[in-house]
TIVO-2410 file (N, C-alpha, C; in nm, 3 decimals):
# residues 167
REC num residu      c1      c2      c3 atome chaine
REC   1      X  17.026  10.100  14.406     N      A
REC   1      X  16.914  10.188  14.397    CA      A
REC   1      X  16.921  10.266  14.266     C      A
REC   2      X  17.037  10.290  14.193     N      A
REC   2      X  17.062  10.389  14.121    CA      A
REC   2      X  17.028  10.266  13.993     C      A
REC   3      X  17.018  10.188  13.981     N      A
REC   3      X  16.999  10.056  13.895    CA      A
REC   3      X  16.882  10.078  13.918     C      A
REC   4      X  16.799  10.049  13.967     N      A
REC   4      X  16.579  10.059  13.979    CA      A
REC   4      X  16.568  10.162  13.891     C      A
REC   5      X  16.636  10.326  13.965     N      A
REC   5      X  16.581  10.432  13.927    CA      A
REC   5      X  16.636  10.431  13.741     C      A
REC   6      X  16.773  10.383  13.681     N      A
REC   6      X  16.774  10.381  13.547    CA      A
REC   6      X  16.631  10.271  13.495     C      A
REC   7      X  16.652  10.178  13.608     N      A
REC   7      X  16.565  10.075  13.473    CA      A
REC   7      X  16.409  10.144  13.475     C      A
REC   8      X  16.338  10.192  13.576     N      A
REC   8      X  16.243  10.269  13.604    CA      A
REC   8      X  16.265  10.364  13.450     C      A
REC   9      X  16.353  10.427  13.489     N      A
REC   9      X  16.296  10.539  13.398    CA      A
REC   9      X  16.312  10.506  13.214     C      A
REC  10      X  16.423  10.377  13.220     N      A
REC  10      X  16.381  10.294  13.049    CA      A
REC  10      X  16.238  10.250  13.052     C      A
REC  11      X  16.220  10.210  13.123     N      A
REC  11      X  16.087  10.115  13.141    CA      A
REC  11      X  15.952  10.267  13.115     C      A
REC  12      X  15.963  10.363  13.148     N      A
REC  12      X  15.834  10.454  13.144    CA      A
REC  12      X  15.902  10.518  13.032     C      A
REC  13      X  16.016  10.550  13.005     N      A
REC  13      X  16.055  10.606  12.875    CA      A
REC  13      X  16.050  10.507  12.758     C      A
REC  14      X  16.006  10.377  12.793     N      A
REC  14      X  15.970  10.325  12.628    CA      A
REC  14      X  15.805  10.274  12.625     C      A
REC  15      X  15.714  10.245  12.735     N      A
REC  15      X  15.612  10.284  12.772    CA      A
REC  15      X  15.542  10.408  12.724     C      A
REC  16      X  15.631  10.530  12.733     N      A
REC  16      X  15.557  10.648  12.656    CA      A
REC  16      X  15.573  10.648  12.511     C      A
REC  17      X  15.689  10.590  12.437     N      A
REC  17      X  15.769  10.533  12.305    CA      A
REC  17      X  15.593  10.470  12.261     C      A
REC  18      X  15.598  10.354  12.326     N      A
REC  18      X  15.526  10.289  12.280    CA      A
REC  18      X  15.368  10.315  12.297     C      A
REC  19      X  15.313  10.413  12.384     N      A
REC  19      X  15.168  10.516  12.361    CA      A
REC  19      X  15.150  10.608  12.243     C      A
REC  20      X  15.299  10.687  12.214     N      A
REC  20      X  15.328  10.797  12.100    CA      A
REC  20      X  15.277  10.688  11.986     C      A
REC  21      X  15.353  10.581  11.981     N      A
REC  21      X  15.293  10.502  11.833    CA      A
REC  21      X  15.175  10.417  11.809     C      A
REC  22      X  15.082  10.374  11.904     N      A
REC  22      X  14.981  10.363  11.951    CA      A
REC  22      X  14.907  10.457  11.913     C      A
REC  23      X  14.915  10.573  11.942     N      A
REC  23      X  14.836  10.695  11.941    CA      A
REC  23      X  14.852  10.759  11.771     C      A
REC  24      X  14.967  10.722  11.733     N      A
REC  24      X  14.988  10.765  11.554    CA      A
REC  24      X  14.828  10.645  11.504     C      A
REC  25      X  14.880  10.543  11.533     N      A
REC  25      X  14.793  10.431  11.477    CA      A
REC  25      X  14.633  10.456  11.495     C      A
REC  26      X  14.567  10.480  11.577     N      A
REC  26      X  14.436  10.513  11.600    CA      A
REC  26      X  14.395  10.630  11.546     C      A
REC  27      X  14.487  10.753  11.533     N      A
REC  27      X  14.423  10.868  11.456    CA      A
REC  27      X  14.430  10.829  11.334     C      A
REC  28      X  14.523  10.769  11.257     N      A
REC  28      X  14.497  10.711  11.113    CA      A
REC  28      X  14.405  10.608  11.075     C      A
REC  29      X  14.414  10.536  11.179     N      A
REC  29      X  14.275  10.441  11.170    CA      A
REC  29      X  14.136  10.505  11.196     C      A
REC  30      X  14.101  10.619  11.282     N      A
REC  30      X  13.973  10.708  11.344    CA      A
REC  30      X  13.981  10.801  11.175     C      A
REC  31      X  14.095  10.856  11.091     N      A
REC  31      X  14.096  10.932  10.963    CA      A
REC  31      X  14.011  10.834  10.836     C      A
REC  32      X  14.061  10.707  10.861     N      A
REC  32      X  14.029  10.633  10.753    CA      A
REC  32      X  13.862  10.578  10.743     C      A
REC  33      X  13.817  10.558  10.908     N      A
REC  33      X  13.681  10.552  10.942    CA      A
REC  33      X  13.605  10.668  10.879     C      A
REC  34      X  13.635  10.780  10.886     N      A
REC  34      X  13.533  10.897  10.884    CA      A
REC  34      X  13.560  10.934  10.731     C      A
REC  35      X  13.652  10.897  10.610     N      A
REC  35      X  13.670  10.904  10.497    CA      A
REC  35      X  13.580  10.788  10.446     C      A
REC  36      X  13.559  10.667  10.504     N      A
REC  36      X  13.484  10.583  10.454    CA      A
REC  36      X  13.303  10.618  10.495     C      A
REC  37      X  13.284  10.697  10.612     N      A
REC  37      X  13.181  10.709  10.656    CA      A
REC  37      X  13.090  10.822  10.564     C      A
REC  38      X  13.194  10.957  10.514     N      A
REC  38      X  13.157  11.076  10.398    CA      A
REC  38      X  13.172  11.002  10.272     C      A
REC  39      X  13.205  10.869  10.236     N      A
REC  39      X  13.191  10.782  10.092    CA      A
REC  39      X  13.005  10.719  10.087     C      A
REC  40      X  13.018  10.665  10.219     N      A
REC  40      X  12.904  10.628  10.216    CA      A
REC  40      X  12.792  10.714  10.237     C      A
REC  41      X  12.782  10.788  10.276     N      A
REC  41      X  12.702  10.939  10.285    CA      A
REC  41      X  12.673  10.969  10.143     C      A
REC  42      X  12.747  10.946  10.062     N      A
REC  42      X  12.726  11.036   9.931    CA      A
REC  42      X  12.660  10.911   9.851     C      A
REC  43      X  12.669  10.765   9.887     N      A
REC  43      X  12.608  10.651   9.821    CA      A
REC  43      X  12.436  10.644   9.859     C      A
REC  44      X  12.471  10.711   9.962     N      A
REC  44      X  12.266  10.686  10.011    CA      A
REC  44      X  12.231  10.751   9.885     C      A
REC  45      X  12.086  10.679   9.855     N      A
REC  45      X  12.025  10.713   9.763    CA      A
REC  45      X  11.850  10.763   9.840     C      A
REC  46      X  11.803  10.868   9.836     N      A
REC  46      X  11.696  10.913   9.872    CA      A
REC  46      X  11.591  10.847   9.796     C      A
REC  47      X  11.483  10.786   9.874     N      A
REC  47      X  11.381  10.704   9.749    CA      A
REC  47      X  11.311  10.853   9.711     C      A
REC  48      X  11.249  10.823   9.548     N      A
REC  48      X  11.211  10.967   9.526    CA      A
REC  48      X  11.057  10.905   9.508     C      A
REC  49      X  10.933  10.987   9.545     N      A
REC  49      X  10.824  10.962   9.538    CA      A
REC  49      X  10.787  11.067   9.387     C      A
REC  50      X  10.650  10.997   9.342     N      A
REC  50      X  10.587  11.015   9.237    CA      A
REC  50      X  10.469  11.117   9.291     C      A
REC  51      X  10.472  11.252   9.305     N      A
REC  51      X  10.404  11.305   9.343    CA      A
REC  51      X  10.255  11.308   9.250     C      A
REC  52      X  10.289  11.330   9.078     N      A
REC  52      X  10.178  11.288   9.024    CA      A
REC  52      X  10.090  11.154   8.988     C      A
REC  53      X  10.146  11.090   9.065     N      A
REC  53      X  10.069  10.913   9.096    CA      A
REC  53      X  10.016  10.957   9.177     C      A
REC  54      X  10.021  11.013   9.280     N      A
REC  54      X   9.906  11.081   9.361    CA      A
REC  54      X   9.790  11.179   9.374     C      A
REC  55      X   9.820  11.264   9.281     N      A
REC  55      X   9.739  11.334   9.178    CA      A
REC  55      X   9.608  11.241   9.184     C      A
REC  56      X   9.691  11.145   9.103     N      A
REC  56      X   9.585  11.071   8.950    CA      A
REC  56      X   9.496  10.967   9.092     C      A
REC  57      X   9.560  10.930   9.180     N      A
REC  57      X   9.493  10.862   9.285    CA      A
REC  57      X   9.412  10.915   9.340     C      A
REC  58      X   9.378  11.053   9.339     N      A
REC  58      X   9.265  11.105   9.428    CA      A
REC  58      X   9.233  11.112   9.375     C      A
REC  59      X   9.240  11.144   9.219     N      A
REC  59      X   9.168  11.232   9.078    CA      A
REC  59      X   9.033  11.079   9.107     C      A
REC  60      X   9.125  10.953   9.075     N      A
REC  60      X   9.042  10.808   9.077    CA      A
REC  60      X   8.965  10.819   9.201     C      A
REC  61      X   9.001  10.812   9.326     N      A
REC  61      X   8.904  10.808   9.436    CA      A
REC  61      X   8.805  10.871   9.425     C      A
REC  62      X   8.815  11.023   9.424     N      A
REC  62      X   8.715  11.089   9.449    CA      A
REC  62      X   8.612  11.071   9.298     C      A
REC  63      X   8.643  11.056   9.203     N      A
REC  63      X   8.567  11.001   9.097    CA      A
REC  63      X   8.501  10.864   9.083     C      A
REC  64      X   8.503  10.764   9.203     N      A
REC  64      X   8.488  10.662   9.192    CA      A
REC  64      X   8.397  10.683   9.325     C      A
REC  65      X   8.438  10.708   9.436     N      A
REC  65      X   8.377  10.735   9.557    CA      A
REC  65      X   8.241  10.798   9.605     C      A
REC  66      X   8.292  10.958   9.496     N      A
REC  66      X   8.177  11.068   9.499    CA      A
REC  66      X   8.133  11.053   9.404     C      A
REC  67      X   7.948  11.028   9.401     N      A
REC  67      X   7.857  11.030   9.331    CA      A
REC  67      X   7.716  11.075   9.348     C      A
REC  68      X   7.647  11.071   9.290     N      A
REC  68      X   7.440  11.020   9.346    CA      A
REC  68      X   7.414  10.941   9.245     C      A
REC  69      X   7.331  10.845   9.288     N      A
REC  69      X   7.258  10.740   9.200    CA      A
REC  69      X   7.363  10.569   9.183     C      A
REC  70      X   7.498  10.649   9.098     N      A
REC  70      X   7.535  10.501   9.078    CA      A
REC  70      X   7.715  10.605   9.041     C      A
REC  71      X   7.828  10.568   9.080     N      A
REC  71      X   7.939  10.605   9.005    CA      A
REC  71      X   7.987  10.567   8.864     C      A
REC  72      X   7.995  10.723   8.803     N      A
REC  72      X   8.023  10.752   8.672    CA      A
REC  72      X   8.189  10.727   8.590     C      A
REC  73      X   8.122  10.604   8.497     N      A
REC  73      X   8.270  10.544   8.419    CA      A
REC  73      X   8.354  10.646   8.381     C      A
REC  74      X   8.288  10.720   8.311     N      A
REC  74      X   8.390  10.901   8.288    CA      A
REC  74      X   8.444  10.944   8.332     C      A
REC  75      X   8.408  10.925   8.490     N      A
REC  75      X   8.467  11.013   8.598    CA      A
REC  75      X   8.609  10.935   8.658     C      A
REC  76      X   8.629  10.780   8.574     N      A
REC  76      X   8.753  10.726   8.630    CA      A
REC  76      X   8.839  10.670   8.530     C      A
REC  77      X   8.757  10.664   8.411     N      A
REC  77      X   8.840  10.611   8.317    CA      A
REC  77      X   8.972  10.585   8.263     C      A
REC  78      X   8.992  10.759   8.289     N      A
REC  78      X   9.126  10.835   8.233    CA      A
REC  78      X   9.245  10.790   8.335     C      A
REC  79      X   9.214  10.758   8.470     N      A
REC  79      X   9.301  10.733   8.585    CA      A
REC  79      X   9.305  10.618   8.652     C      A
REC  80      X   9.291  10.514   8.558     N      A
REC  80      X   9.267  10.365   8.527    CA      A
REC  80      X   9.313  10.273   8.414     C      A
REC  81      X   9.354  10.157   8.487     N      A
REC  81      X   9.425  10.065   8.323    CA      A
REC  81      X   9.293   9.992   8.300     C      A
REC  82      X   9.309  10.006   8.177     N      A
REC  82      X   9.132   9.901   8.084    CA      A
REC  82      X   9.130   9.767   8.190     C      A
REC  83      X   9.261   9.708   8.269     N      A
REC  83      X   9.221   9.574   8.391    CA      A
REC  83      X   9.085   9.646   8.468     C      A
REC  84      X   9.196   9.757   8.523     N      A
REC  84      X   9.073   9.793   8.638    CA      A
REC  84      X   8.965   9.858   8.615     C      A
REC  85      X   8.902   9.894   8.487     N      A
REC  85      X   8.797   9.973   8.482    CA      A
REC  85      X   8.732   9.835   8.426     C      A
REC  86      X   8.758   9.717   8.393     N      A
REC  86      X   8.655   9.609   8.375    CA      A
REC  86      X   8.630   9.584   8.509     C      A
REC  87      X   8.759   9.595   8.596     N      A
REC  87      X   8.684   9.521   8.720    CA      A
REC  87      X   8.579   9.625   8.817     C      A
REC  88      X   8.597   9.774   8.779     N      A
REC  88      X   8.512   9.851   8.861    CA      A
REC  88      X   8.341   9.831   8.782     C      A
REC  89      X   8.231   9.842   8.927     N      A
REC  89      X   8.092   9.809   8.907    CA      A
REC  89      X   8.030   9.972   8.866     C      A
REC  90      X   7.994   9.992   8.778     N      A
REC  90      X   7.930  10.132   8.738    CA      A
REC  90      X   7.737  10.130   8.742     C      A
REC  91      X   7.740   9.988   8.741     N      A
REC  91      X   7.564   9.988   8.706    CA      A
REC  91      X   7.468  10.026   8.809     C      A
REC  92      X   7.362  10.041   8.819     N      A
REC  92      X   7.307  10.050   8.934    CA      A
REC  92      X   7.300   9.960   9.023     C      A
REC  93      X   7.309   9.943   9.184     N      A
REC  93      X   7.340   9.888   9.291    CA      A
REC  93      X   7.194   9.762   9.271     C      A
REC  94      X   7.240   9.682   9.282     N      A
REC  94      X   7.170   9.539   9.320    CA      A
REC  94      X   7.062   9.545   9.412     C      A
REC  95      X   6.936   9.455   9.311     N      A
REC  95      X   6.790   9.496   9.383    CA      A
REC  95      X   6.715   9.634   9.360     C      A
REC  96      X   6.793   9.793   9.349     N      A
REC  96      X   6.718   9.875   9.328    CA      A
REC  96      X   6.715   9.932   9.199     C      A
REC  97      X   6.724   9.824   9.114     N      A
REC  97      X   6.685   9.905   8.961    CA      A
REC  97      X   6.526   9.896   8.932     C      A
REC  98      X   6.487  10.037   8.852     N      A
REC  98      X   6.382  10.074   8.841    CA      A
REC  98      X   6.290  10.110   8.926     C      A
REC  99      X   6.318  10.100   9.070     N      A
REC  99      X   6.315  10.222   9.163    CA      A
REC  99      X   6.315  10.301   9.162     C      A
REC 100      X   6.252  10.407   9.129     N      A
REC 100      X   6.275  10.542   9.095    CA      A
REC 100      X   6.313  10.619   9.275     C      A
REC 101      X   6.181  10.588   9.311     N      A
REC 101      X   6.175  10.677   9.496    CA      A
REC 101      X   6.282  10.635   9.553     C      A
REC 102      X   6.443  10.580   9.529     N      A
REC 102      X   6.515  10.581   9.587    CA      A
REC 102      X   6.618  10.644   9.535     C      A
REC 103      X   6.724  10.718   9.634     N      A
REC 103      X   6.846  10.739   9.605    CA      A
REC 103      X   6.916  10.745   9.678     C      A
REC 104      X   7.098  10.721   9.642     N      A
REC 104      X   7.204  10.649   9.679    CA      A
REC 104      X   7.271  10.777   9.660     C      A
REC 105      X   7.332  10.803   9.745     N      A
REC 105      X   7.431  10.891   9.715    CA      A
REC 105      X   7.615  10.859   9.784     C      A
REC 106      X   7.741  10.873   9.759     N      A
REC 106      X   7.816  10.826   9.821    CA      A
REC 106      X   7.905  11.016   9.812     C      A
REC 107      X   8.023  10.979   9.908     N      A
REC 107      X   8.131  11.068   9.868    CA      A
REC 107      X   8.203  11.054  10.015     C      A
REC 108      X   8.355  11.165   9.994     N      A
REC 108      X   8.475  11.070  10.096    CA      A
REC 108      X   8.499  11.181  10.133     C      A
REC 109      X   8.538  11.158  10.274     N      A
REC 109      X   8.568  11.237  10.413    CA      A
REC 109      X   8.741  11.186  10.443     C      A
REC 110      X   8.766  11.338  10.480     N      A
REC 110      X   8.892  11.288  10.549    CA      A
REC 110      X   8.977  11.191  10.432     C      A
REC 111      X   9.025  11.222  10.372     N      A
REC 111      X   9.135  11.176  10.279    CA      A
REC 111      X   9.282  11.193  10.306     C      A
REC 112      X   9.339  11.043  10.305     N      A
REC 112      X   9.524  11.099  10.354    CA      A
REC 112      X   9.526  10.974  10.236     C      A
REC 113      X   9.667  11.045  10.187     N      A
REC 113      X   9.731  10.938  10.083    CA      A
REC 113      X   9.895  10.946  10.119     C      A
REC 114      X   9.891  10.751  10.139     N      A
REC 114      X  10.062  10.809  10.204    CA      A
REC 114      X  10.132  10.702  10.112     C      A
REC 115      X  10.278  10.741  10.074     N      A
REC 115      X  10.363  10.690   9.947    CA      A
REC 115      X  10.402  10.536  10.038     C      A
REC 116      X  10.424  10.461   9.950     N      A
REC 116      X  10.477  10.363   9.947    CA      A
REC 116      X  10.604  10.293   9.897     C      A
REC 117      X  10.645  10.210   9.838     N      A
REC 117      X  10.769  10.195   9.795    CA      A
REC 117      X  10.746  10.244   9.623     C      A
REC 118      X  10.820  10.257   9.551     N      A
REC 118      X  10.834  10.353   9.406    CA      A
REC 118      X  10.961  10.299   9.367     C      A
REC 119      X  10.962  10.275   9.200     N      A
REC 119      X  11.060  10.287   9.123    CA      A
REC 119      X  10.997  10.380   8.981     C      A
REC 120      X  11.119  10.418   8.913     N      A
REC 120      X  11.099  10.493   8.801    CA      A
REC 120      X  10.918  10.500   8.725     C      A
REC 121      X  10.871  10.371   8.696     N      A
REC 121      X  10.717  10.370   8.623    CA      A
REC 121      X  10.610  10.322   8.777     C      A
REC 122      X  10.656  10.324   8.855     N      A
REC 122      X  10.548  10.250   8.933    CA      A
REC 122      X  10.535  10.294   9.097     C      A
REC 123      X  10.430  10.315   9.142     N      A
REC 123      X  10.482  10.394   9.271    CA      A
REC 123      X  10.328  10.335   9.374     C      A
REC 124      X  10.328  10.313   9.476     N      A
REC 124      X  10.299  10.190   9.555    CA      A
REC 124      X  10.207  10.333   9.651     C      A
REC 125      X  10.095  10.319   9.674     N      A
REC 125      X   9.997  10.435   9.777    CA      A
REC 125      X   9.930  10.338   9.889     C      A
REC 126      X   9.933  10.384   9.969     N      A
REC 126      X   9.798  10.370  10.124    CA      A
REC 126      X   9.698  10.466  10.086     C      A
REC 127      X   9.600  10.488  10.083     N      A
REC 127      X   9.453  10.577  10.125    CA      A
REC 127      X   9.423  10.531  10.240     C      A
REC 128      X   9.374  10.655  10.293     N      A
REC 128      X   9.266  10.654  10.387    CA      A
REC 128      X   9.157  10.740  10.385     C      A
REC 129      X   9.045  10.678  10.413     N      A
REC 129      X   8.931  10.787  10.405    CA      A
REC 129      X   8.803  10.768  10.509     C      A
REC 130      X   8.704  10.841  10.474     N      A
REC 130      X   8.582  10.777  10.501    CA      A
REC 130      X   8.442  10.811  10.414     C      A
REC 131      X   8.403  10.680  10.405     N      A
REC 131      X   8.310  10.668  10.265    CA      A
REC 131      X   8.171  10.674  10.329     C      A
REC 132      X   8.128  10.835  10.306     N      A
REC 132      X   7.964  10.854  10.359    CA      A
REC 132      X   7.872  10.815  10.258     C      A
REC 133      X   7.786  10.693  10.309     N      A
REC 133      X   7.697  10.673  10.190    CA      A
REC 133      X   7.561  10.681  10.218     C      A
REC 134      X   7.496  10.765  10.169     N      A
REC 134      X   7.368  10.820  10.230    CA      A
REC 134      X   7.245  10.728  10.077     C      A
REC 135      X   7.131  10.656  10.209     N      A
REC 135      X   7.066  10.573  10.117    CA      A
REC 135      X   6.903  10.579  10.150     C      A
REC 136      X   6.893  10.702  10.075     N      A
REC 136      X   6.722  10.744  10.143    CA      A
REC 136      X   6.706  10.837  10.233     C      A
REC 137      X   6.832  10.894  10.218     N      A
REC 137      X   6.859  11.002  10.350    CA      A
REC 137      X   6.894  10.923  10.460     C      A
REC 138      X   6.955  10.808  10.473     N      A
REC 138      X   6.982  10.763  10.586    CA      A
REC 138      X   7.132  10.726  10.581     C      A
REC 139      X   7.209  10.784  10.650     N      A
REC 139      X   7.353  10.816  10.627    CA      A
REC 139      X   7.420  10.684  10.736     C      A
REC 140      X   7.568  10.656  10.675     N      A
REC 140      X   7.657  10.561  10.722    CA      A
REC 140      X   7.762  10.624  10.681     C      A
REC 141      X   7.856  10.546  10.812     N      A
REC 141      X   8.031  10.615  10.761    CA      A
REC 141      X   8.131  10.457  10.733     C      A
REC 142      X   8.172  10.421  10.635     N      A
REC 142      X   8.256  10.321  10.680    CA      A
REC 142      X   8.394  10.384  10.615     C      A
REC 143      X   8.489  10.338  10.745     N      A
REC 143      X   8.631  10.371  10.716    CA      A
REC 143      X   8.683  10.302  10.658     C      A
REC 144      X   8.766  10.374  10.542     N      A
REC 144      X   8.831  10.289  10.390    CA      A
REC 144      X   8.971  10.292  10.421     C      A
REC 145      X   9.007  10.189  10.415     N      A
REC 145      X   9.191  10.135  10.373    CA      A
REC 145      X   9.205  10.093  10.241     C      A
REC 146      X   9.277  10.159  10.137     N      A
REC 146      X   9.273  10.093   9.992    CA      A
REC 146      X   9.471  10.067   9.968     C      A
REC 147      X   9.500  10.010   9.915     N      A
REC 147      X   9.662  10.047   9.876    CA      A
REC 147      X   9.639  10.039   9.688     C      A
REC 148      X   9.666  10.101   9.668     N      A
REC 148      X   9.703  10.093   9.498    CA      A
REC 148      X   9.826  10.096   9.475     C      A
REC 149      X   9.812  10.020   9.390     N      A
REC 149      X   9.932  10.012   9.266    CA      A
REC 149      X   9.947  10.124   9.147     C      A
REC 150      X   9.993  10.205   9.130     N      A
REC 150      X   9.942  10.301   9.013    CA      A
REC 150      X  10.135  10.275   8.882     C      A
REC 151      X  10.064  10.305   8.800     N      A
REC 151      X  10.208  10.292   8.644    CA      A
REC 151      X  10.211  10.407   8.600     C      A
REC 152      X  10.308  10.404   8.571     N      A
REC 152      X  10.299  10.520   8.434    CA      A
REC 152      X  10.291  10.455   8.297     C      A
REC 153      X  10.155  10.505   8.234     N      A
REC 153      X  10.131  10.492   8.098    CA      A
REC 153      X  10.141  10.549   8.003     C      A
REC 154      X  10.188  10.596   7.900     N      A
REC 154      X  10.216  10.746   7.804    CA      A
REC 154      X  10.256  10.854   7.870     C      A
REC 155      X  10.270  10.865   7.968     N      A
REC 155      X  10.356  10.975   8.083    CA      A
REC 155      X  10.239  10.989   8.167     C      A
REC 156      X  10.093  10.966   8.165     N      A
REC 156      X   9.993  10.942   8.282    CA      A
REC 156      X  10.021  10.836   8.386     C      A
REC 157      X   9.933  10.873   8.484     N      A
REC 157      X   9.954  10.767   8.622    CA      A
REC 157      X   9.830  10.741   8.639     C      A
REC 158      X   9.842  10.600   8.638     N      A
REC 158      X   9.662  10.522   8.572    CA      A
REC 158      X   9.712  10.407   8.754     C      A
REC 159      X   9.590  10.382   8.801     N      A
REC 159      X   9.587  10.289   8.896    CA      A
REC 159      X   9.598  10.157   8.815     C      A
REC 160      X   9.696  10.059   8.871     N      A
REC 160      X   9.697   9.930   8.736    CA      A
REC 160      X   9.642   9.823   8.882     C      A
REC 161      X   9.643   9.827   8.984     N      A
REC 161      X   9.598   9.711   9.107    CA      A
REC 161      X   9.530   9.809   9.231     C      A
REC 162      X   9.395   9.779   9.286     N      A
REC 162      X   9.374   9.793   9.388    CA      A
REC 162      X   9.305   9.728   9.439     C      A
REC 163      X   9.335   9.754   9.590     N      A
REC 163      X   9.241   9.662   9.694    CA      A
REC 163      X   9.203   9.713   9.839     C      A
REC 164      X   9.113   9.694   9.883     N      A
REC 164      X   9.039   9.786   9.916    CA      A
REC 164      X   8.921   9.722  10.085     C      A
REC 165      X   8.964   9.795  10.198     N      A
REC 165      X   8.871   9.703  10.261    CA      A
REC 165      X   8.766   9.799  10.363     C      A
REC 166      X   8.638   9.763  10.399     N      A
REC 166      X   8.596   9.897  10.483    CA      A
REC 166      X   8.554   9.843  10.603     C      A
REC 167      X   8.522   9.935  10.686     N      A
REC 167      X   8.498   9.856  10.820    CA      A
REC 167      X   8.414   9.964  10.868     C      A
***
């Protein structure tokens, strides 16, 4: 009996031997986790948005959007690459030229502009709006989804791609 009770008590006395070093091993391994976890913490990189690409994006919307008669090249020029101001329509609307007794008027409701992906010259937008276009006094709302592309040009933020759909 006195033989059980020695080997008993080698047997839980190297059992605890062998938890004590067990237990060294996991706090150095749980130390080395959370040193690698405050490395990578400091590697995140925050995307940084172009707050004045957004500026220049409403500056363009609402200059392109809001008008009477027909929208004014002046009013978008500056916040546009020479691509997209060939591709924007400035003339009077199709069928009513020389009409005088009519008028067209447009302008935008409810405006949200939300960032997109961005690097250093180039920064990626959603719009949303709604484009009231009143034609004879007879008013419509269609809701606008546009995404632009906007650059930086000479330190301005000119729209260089958009596209645009209403419903």
């Amino acid at each position: 009996m006195k033989k059980q009770l020695i080997a008993g008590c080698i047997l839980a006395g190297a059992l605890v031997v062998y938890l004590l070093v067990q237990n060294s091993h996991l706090k150095n391994e749980n130390q080395i986790l959370i040193e690698e976890s405050h490395a990578e913490d400091q590697d995140i990189v925050v995307p940084s948005f172009h707050e004045e690409a957004k500026t220049s994006a409403q500056a363009f919307i609402e200059g392109f959007f809001d008008y009477e008669n027909q929208p004014v090249k002046e009013n978008v020029e500056s916040y546009v690459t020479q691509e997209v101001l060939s591709q924007l329509q400035f003339n009077n609307h199709e069928g009513i030229e020389g009409k005088k007794d009519l008028h067209v008027s447009s302008n935008i409701e409810d405006l949200s502009i939300y960032f997109g992906q961005s690097l250093d010259d180039r920064q990626e937008l959603l719009v949303l709006f709604t484009n009231r276009i009143s034609f004879n006094d007879v008013d419509s709302r269609a809701q606008t989804i546009m995404k632009l592309n906007m650059i930086e040009q000479e330190g301005n933020w000119k729209v260089h791609e958009f596209s645009f759909t209403q419903y």
